[in-house]
KEKE-3310 file (N, C-alpha, C; in steps of 0.2 Angstrom, whole numbers, plus 5000, padded with zeros to 4 digits):
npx = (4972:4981:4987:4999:5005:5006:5012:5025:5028:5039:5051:5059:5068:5071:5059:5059:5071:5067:5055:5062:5069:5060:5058:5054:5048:5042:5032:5024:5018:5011:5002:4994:4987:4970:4967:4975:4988:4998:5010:5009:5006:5018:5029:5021:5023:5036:5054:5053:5043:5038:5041:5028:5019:5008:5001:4994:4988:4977:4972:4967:4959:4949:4945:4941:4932:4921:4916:4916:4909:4907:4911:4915:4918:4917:4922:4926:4937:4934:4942:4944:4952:4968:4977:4988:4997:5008:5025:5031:5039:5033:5024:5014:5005:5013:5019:5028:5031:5029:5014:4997:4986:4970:4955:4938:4923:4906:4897:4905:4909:4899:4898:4907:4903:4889:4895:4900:4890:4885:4893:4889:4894:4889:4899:4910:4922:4931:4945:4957:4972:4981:4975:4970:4964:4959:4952:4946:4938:4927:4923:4922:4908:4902:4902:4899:4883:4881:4884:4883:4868:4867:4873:4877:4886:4899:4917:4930:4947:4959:4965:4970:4959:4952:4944:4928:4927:4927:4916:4904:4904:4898:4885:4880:4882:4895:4904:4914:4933:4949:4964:4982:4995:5008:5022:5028:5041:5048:5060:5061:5048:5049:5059:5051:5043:5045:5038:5025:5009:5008:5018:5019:5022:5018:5003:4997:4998:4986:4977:4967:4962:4955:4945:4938:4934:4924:4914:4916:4909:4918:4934:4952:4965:4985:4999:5013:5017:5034:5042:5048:5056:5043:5038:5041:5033:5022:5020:5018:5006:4997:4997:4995:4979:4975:4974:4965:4953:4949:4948:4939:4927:4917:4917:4920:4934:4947:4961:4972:4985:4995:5007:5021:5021:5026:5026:5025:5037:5043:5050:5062:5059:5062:5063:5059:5045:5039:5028:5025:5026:5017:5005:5010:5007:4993:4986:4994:4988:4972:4974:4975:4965:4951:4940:4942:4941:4950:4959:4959:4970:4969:4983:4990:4995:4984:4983:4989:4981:4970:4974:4971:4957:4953:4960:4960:4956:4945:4938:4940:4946:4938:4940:4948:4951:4965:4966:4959:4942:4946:4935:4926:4927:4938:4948:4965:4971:4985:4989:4987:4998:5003:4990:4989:4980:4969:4956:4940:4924:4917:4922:4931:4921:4916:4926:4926:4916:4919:4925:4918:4914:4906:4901:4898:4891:4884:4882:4868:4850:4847:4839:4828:4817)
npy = (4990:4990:4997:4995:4994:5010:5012:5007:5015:5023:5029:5028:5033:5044:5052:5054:5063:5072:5077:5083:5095:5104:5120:5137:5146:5135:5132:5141:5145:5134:5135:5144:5143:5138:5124:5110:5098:5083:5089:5098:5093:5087:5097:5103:5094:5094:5100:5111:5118:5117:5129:5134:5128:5135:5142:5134:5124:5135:5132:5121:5118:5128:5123:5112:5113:5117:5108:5097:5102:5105:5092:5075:5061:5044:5029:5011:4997:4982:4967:4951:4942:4935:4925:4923:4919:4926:4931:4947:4959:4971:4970:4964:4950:4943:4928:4922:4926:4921:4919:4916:4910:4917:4917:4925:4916:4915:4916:4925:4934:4942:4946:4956:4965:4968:4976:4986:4994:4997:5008:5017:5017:5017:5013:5003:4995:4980:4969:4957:4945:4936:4924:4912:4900:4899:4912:4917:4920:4913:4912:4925:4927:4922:4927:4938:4942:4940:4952:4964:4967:4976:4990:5004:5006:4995:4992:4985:4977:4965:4952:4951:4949:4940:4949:4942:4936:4949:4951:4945:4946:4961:4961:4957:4965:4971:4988:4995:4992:4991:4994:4992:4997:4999:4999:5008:5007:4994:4985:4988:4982:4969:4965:4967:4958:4944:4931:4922:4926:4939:4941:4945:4957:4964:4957:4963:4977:4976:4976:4986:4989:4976:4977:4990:4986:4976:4985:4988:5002:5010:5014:5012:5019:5018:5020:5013:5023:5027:5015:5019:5033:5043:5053:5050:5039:5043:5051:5042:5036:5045:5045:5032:5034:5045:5038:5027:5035:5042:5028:5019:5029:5031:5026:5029:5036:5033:5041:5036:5036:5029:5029:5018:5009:5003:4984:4967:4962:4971:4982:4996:5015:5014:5028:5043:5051:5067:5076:5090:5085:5074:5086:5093:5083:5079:5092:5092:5082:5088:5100:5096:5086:5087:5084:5072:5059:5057:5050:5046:5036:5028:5027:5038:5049:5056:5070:5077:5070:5077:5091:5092:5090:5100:5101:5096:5082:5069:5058:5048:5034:5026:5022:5011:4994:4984:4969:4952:4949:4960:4969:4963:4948:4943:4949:4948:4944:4945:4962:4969:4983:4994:5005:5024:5034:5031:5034:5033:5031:5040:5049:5055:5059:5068:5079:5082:5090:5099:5109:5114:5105:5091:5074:5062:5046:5039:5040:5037:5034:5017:5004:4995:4982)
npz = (4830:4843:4860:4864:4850:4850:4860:4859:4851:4858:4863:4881:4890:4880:4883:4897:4894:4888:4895:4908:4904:4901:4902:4910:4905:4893:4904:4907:4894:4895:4906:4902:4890:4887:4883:4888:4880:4877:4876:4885:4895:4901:4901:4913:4924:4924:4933:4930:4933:4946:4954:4950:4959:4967:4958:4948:4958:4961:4948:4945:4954:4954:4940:4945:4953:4944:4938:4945:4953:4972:4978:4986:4981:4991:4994:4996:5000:4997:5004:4995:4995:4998:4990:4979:4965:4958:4960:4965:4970:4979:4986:4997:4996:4990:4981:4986:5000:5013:5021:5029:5021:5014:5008:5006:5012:5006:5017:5024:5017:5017:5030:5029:5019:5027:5037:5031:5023:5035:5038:5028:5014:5000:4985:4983:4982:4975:4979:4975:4977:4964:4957:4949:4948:4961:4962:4950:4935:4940:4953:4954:4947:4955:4968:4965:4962:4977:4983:4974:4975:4988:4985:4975:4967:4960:4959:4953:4958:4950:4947:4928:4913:4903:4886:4886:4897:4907:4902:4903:4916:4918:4917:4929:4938:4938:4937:4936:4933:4941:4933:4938:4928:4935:4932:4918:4912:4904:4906:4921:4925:4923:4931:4943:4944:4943:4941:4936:4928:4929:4925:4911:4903:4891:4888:4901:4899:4889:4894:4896:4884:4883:4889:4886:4875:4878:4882:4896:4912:4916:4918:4927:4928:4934:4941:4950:4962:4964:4959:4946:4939:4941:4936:4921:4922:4923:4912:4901:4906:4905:4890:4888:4893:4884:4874:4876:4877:4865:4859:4867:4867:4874:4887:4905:4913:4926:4936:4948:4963:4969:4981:4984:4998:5018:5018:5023:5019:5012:5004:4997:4990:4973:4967:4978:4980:4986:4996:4989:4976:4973:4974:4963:4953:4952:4952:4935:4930:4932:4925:4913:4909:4911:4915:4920:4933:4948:4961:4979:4992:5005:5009:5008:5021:5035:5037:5024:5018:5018:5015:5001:4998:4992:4979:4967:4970:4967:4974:4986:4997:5011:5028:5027:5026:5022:5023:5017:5027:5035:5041:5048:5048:5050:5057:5061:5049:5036:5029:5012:5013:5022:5029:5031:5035:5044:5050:5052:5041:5045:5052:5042:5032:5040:5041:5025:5025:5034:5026:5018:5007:5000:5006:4995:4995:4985:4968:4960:4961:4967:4958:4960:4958)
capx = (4978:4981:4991:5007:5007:5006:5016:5032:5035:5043:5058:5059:5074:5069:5052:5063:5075:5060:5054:5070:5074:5055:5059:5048:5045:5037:5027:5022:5014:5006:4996:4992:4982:4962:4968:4981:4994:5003:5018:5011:5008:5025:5031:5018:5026:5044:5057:5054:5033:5038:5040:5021:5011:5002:4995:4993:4982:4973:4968:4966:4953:4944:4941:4938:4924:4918:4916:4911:4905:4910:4910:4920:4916:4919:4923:4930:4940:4934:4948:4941:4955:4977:4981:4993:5002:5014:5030:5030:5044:5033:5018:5012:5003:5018:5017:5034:5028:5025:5009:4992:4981:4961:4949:4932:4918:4900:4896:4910:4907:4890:4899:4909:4895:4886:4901:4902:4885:4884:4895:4887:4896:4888:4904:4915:4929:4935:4952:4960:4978:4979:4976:4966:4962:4955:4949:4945:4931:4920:4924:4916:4903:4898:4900:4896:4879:4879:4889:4878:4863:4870:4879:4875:4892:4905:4922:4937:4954:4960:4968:4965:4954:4949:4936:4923:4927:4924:4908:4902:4905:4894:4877:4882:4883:4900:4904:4919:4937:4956:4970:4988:5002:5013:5026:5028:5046:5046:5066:5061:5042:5051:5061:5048:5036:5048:5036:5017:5006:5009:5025:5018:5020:5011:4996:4995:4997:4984:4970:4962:4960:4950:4941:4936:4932:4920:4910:4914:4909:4924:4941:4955:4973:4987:5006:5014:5023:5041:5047:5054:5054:5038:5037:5040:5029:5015:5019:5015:4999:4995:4998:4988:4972:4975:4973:4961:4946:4948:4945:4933:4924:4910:4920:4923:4940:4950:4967:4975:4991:4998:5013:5022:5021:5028:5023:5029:5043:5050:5055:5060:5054:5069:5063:5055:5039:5038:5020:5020:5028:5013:5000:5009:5006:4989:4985:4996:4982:4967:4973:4975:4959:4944:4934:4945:4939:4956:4955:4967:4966:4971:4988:4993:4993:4977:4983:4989:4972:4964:4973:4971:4949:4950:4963:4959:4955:4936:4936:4945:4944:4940:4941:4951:4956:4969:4967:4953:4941:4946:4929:4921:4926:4947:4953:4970:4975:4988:4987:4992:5000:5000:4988:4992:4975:4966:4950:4934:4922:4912:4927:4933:4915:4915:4933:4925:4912:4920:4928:4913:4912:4900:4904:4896:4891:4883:4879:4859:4847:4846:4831:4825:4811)
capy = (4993:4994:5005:4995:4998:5017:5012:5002:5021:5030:5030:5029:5040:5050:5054:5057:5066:5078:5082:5085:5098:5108:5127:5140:5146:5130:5129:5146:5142:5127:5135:5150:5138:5135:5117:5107:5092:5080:5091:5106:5089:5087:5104:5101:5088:5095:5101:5118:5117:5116:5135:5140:5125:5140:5143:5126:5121:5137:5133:5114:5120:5130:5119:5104:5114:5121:5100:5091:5107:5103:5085:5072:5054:5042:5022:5007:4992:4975:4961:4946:4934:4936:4922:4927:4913:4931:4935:4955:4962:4975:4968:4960:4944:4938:4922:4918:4930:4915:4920:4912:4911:4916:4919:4925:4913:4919:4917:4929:4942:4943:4948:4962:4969:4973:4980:4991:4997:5001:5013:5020:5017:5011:5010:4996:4991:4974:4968:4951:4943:4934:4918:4911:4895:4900:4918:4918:4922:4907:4914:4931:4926:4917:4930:4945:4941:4943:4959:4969:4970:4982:4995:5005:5003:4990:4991:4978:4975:4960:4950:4955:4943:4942:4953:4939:4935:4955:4955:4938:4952:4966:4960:4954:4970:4976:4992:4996:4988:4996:4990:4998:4995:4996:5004:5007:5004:4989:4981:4987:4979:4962:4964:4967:4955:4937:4924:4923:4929:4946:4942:4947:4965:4964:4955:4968:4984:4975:4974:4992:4987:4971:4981:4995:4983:4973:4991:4992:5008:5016:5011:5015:5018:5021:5015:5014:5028:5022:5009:5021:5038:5044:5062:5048:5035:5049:5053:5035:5035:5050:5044:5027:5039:5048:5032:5024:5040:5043:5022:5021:5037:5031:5022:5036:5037:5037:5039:5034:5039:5025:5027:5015:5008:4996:4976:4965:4959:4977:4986:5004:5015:5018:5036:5045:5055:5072:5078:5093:5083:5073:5088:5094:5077:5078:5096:5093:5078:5091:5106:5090:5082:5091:5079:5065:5057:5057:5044:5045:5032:5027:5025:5043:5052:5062:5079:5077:5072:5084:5096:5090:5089:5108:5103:5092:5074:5070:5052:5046:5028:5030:5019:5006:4987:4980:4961:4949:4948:4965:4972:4958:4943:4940:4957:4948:4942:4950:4966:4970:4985:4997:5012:5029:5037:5028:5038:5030:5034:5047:5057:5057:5064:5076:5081:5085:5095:5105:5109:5115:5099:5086:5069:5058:5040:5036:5044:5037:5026:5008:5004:4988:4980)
capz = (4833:4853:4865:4863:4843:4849:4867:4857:4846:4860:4871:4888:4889:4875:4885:4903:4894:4886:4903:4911:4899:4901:4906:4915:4896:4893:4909:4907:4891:4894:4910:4897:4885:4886:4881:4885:4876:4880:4877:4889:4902:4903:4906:4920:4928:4925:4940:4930:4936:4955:4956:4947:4958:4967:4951:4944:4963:4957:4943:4946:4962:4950:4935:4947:4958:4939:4933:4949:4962:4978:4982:4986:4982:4996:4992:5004:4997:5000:5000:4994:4994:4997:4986:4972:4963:4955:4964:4966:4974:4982:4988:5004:4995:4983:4980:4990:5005:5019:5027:5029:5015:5013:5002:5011:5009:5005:5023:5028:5013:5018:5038:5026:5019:5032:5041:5026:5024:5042:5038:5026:5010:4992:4985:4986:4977:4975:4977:4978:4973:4955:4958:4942:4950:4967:4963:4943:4935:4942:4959:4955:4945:4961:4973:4964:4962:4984:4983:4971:4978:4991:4983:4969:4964:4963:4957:4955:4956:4952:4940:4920:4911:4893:4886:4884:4905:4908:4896:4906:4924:4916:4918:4935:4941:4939:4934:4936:4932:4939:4931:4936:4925:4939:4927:4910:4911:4902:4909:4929:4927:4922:4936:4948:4942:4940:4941:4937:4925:4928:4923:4904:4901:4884:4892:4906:4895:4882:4897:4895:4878:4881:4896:4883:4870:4883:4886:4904:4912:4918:4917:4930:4928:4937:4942:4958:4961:4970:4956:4942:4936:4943:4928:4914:4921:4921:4905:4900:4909:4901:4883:4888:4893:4877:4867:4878:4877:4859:4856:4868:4869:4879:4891:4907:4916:4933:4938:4956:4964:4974:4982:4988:5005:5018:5018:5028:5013:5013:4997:4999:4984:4970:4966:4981:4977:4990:4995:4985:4971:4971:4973:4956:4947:4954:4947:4930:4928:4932:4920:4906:4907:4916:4917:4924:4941:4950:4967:4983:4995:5013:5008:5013:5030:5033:5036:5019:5012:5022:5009:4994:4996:4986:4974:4962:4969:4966:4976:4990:4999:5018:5033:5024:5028:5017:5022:5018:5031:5040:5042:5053:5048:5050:5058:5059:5043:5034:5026:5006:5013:5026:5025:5035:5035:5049:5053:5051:5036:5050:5051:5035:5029:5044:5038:5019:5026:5038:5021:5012:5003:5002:5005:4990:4995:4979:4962:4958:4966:4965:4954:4965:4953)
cpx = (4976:4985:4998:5009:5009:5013:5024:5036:5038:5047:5059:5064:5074:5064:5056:5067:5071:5057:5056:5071:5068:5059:5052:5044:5039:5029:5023:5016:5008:4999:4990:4984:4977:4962:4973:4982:4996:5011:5016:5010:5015:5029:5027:5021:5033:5045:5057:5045:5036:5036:5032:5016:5009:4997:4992:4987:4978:4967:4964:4958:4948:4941:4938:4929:4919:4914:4912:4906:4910:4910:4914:4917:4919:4917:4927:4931:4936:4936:4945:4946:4966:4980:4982:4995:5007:5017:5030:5035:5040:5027:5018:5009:5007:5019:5023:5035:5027:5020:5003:4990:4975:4958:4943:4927:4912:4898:4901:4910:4902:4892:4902:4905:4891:4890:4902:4896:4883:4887:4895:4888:4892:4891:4906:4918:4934:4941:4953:4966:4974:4982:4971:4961:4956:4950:4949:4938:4924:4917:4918:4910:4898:4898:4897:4888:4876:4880:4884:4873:4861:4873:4877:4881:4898:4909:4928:4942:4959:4964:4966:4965:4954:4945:4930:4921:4924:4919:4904:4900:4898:4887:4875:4881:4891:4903:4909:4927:4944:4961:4975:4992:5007:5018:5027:5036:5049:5054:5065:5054:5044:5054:5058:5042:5041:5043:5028:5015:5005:5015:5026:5017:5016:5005:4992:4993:4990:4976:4965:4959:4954:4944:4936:4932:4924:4914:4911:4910:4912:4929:4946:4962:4977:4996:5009:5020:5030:5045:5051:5053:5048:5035:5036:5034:5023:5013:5017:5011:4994:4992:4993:4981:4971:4971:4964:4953:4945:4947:4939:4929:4917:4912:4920:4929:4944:4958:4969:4981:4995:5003:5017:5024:5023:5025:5026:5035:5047:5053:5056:5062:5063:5069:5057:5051:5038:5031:5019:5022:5020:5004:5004:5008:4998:4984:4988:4989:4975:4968:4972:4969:4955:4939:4934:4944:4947:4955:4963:4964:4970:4979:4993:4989:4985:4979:4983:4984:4969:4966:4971:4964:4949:4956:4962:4955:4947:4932:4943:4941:4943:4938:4944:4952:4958:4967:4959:4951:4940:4942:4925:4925:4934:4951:4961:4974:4979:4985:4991:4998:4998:4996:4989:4987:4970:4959:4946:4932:4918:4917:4929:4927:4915:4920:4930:4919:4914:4924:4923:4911:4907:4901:4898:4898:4889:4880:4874:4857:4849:4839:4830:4819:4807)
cpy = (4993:4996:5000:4995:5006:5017:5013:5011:5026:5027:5032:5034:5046:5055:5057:5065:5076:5082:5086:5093:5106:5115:5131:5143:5142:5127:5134:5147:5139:5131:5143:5145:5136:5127:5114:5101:5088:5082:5097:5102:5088:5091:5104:5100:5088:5099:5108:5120:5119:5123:5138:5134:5128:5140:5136:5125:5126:5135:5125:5115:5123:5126:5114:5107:5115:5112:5097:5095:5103:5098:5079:5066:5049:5032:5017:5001:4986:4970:4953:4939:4938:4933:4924:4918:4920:4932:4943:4957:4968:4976:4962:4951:4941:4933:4918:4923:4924:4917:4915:4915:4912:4919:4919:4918:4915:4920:4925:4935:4943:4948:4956:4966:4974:4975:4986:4994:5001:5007:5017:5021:5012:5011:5007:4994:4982:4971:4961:4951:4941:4925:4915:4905:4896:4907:4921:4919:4917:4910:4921:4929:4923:4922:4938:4947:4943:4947:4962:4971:4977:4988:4997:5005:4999:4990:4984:4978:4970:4957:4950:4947:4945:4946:4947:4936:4942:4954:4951:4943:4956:4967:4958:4961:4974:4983:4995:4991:4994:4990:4993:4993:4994:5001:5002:5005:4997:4984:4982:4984:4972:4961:4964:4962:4947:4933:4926:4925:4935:4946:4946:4952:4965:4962:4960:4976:4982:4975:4978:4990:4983:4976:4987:4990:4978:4978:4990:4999:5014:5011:5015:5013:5020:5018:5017:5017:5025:5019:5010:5028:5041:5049:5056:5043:5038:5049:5047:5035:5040:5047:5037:5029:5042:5043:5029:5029:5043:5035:5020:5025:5036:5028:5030:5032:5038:5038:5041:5035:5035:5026:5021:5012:5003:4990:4975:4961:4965:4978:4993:5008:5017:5025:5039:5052:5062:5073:5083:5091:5081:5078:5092:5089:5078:5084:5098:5087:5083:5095:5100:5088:5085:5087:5072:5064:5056:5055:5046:5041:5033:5028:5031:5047:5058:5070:5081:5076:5076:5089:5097:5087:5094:5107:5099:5086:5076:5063:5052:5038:5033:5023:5010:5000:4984:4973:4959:4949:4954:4969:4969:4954:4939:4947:4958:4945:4946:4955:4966:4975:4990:5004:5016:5035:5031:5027:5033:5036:5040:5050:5059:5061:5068:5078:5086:5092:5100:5110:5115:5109:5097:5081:5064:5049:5037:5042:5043:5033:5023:5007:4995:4984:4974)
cpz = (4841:4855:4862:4856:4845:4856:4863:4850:4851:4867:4877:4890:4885:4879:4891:4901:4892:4892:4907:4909:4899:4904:4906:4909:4894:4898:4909:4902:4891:4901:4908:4893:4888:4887:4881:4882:4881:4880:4884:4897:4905:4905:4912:4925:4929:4930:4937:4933:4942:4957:4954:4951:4962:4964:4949:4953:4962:4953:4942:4952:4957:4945:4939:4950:4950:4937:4938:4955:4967:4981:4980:4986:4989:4993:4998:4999:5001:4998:5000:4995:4996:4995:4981:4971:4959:4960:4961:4970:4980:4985:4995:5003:4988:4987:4986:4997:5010:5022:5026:5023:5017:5010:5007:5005:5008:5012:5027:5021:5016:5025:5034:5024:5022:5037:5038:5023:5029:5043:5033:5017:5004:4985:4985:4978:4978:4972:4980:4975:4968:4957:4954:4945:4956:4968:4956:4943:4937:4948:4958:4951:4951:4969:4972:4965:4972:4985:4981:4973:4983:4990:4976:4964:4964:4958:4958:4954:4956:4946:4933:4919:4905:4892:4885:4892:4906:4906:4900:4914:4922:4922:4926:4941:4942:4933:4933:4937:4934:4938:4929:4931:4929:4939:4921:4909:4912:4906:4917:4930:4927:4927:4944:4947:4937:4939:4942:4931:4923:4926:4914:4903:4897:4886:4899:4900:4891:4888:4898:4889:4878:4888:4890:4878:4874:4886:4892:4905:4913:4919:4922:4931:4933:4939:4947:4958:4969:4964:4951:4942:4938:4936:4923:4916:4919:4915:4901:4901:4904:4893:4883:4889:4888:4873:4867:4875:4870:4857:4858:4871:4873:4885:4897:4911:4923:4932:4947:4956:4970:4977:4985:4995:5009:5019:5021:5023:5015:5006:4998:4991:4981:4970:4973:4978:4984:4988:4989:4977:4967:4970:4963:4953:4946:4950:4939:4927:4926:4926:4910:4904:4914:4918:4920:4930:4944:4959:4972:4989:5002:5013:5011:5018:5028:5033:5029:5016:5013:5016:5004:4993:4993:4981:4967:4962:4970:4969:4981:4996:5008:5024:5032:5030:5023:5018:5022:5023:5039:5043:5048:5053:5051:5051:5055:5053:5040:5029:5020:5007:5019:5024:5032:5038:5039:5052:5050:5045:5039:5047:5046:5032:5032:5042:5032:5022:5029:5032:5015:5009:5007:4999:5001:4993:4988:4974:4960:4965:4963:4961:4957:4963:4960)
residu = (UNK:UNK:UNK:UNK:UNK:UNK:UNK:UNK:UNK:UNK:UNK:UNK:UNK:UNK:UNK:UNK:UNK:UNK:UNK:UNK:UNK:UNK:UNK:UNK:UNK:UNK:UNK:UNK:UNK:UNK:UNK:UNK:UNK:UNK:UNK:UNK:UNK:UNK:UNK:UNK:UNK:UNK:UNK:UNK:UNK:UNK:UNK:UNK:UNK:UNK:UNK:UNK:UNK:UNK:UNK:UNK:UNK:UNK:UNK:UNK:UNK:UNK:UNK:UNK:UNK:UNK:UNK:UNK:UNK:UNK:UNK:UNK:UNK:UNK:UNK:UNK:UNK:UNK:UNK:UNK:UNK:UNK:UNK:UNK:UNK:UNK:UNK:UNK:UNK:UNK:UNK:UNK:UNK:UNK:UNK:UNK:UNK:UNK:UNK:UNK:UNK:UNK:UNK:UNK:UNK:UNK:UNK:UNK:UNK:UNK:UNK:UNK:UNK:UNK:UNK:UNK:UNK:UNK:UNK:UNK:UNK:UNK:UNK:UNK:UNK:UNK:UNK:UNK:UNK:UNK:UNK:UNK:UNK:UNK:UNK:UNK:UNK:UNK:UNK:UNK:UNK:UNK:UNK:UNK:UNK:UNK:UNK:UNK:UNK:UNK:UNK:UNK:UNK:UNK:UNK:UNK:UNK:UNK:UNK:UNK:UNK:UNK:UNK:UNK:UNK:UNK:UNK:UNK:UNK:UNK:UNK:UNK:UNK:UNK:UNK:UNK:UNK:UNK:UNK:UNK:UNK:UNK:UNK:UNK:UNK:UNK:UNK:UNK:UNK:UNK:UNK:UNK:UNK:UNK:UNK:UNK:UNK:UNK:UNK:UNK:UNK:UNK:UNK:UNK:UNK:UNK:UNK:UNK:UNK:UNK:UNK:UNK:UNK:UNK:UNK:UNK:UNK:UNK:UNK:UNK:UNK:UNK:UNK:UNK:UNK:UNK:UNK:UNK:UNK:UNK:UNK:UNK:UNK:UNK:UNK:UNK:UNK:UNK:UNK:UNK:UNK:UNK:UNK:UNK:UNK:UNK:UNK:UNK:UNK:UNK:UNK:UNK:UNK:UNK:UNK:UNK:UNK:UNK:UNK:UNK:UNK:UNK:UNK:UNK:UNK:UNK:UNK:UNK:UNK:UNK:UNK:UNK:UNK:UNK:UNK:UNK:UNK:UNK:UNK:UNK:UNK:UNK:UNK:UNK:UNK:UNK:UNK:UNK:UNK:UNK:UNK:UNK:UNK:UNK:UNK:UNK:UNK:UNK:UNK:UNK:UNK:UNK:UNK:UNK:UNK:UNK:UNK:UNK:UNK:UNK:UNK:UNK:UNK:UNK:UNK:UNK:UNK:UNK:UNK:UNK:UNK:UNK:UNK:UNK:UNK:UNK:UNK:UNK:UNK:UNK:UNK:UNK:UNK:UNK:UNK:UNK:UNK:UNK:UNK:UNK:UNK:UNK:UNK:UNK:UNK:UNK:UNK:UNK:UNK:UNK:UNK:UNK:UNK:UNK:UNK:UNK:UNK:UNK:UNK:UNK:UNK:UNK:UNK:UNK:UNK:UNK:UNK:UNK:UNK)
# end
């Protein structure tokens, strides 16, 4: 069995209509409970929640401080490449976007790197389009090996692979794999996703699977909030974590909250998400799963991150560049999108701290034989 055997038994309307429908009854409940559901997540999430997220950031502050203590992970994206061969209505590097093209070379990663360690970071997440030919798994197998050394940890987000291409990454040094669905709303992902490889829901939804299957070490979900329903798509996401950490129970877990943002294409979002919208999503996640890593990136303005270091999130990116090269090597190249959080990785850490917090570069040593 995999998630779309468990995905293909429930109705997208039926699941809307179900959350729509929550009352203060139900939400009152659900934040009563030692343990919650995926029915007491949903009252969460419902427009009858809005009035208790006092409580709910509460209780979300407390579990989180009680799970990770007071510290905030700190991560930096590094874009390896912005060729796509997939049209995406809502992305900066879809395939019929006219911009230049590049793919860093090893020379010009190496200039990233040390752009990215100077500031302190050994995190790093790697993001390229989905270009199979020019940034498939030959490509990382050939540059991951110059990446790793530096960082105690390296994530990717890039185009899904088989498991027996992930299982081939492992040993290489990769530790981490995200891979959004985008949206679970299988008639508006088709429409946002014509042409390419990503064009195959089923093959997108089936990549946790092969990821799980593969042993990675953590796995990250998440869907771009803007494209449908934002409460159902959760609910979705929800229900794929559910599957996921009961299949592979050794695997650990994130979820990210992307909203979306503009490109130089321009899509403006169907369903608009409010801040304190998202700080309830943020906190219906935390009361659900206490142990869940939950990730917020450049992508929103800083006052607003600034509040959201004592309520839930336990990772945040800092001093981002969306475009290949933007560290050293190709400042101007296009970006995937814009981000809104601008401060360097200093301020962002002096930020956490004047907080209480403690800004977390890395979770072990390196063991360097």
């Amino acid at each position: 069995m995999t998630f779309e055997t468990i995905f293909r038994q429930y109705n997208w309307d039926e699941i809307k209509t179900g959350i729509y429908s929550k009352t203060a009854a139900d939400v009152e409940r659900a934040l009563a409970r030692p343990h919650r559901n995926l029915n007491d997540f949903m009252a969460l999430l419902s427009p009858a929640a809005a009035p208790y997220l006092e409580q709910m950031a509460a209780l979300s502050r407390q579990i989180t401080q009680q799970r990770f203590g007071k510290t905030m992970q700190l991560y930096v994206p590094l874009y390896l490449s912005n060729e796509c061969q997939n049209i995406c209505t809502y992305c900066g590097f879809s395939y019929n976007n006219p911009i230049r093209r590049k793919t860093l070379t090893g020379m010009e990663i190496m200039q990233e790197v040390e752009a990215i360690c100077a500031a302190g970071f050994e995190h790093v997440l790697l993001v390229t389009g989905e270009a199979a030919q020019t940034v498939g798994p030959d490509y990382f197998k050939k540059v991951l090996p110059l990446i790793t050394p530096h960082f105690a940890q390296v994530s990717m987000e890039v185009q899904p692979m088989s498991e027996a291409e992930y299982a081939a990454l492992i040993p290489l040094g990769l530790h981490s794999v995200l891979v959004y669905q985008e949206t679970y709303h299988e008639a508006d992902y088709r429409k946002h996703h014509p042409k390419g490889k990503k064009s195959n829901f089923s093959y997108r939804l089936a990549t946790p699977d092969r990821l799980g299957a593969a042993s990675i070490h953590k796995i990250g979900l998440g869907v771009l909030i803007g494209l449908e329903d934002w409460r159902t798509d959760s609910f979705f996401t929800a229900l794929h974590l559910q599957y996921l950490q009961r299949t592979y129970w050794q695997t650990r877990y994130s979820i990210s909250f992307p909203r979306l943002r503009p490109f130089s294409g321009g899509l403006a979002p169907k369903v608009e998400m409010r801040d304190r919208e998202l700080v309830q999503l943020i906190c219906a996640y935390r009361l659900l799963h206490e142990d869940l890593e939950l990730s917020l990136s450049t992508r929103e303005p800083e006052t607003f991150r600034n509040h959201l270091v004592q309520l839930g999130v336990t990772a945040m990116s800092a001093g981002s560049k969306t475009n290949p090269g933007g560290y050293a090597a190709d400042p101007q190249s296009l970006e995937q999108f814009e981000i809104s959080d601008e401060r360097s990785a200093a301020a962002v850490a002096a930020m956490i701290r004047e907080q209480g917090y403690e800004p977390v570069w890395k979770d072990w040593e390196l063991f360097r034989p």
